[in-house]
N, C-alpha and C positions, 0 to 999 in steps of 0.2 A: 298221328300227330297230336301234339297236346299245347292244349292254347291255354294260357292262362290268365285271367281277370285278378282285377284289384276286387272285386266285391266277396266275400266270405260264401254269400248264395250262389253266388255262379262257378266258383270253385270247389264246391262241397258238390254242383251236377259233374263235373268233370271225371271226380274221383270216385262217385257212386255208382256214374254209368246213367241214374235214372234224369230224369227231364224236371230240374228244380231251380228251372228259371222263371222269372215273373214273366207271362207273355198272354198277351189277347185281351180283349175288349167285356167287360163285365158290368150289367147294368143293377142298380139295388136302389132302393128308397130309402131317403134320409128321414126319421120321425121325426116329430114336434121338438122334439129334446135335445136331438143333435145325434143320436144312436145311429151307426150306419155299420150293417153286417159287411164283413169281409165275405168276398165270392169265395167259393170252396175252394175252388184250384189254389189260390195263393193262399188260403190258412193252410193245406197241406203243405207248402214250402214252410211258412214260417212257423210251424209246427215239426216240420224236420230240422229246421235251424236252433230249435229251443226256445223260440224267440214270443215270449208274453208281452210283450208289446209295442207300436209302431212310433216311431219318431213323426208326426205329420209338422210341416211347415209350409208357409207361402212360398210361390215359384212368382217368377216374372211374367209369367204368361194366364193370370188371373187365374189360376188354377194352382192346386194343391201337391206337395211330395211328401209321400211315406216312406220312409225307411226304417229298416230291421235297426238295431241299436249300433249293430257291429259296422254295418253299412254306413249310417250314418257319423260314427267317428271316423270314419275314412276322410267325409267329405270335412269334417270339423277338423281335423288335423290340416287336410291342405288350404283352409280358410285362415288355420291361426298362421297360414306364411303368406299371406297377403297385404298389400301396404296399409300401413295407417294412416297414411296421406293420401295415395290416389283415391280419385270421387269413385270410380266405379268401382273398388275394392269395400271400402268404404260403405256405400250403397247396398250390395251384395252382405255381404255380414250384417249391415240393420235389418234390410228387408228380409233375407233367408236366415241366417241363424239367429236374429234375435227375436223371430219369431215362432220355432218351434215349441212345439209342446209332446209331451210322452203322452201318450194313450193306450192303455193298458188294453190288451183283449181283453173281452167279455168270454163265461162260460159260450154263449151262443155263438161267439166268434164274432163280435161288433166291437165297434171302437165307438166313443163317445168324442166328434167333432168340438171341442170349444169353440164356442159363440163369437170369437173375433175371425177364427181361420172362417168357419163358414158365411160369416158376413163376406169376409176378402174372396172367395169363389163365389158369390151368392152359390149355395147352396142349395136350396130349399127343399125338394121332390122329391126328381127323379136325378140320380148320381152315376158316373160313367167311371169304372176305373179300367186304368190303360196301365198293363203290366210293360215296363221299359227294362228287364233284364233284369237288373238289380232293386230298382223303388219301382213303387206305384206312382201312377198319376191321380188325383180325384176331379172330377171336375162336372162343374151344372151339364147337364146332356146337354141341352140346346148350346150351351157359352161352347163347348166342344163341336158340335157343327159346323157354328159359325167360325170359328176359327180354321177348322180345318180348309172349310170350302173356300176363304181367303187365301191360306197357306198354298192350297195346289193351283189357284187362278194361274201362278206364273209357273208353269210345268216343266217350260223350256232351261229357268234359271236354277231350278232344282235341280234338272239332271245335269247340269252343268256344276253344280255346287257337288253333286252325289259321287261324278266322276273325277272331279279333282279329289276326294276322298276316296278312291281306288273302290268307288261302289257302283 
């Protein structure tokens, strides 16, 4: 059976056969400058995809999204059909797309964080990225803990939430 994704990355693993999804939990240190190496597993994806450099922008969740280029005009095309008027449409296009920025890889395979995105995840250290299939996540190790261990407090409403999504 063959399943297929909107994302360019997850359909490029479909047809290859090999495993070129973004997936698992990667820790790295951000320097003084803003430099933060991408974990090997994912530059071998977006080095299979051609891909010189990540789209990063703010999320809602004080924490950071990278996207491959092609990945990210996915999301920029379904954003340009969202109201001009409604607030949360609205909000969603200032806070995430008028916030992104291109960050080229580095020979070393690092991206140089701009100074605004890393203020909005406080950044500073130690950096967590969380492969979600198509983008990364970036985000302060600790602000990720504590989110999470909030997130699952209520277990019961998740699997309730998981199972109405046929999960």
């Amino acid at each position: 059976m063959l399943i297929l994704y909107m994302s360019k990355s997850v359909i490029l693993c479909q047809f290859c056969g090999v495993n070129r999804v973004l997936i698992g939990h990667y820790q790295n240190s951000i320097n003084e400058k803003g430099r933060l190496s991408i974990p090997s597993k994912f530059r071998d994806v977006f080095k299979e995809l051609g891909t010189e450099s990540l789209i990063v922008t703010k999320w809602i969740d004080h924490c950071l999204k990278a996207f491959a280029p092609d990945d990210w005009e996915l999301l920029e095309k379904k954003a340009s059909t969202l109201s001009m008027v409604r607030k949360v449409d609205i909000v969603f296009k200032r806070h995430v797309i008028g916030s992104a920025e291109e960050c080229q890889i580095d020979a070393q395979g690092r991206i140089l964080i701009p100074a605004t995105l890393r203020e909005y995840a406080d950044l500073k250290k130690k950096c967590l990225f969380v492969g979600i299939t198509d983008h990364l996540e970036i985000w302060d190790t600790q602000a990720y803990d504590t989110y999470m261990n909030e997130a699952l407090k209520d277990s019961e409403s998740l699997r309730e939430g998981l199972a109405e999504l046929g999960l």
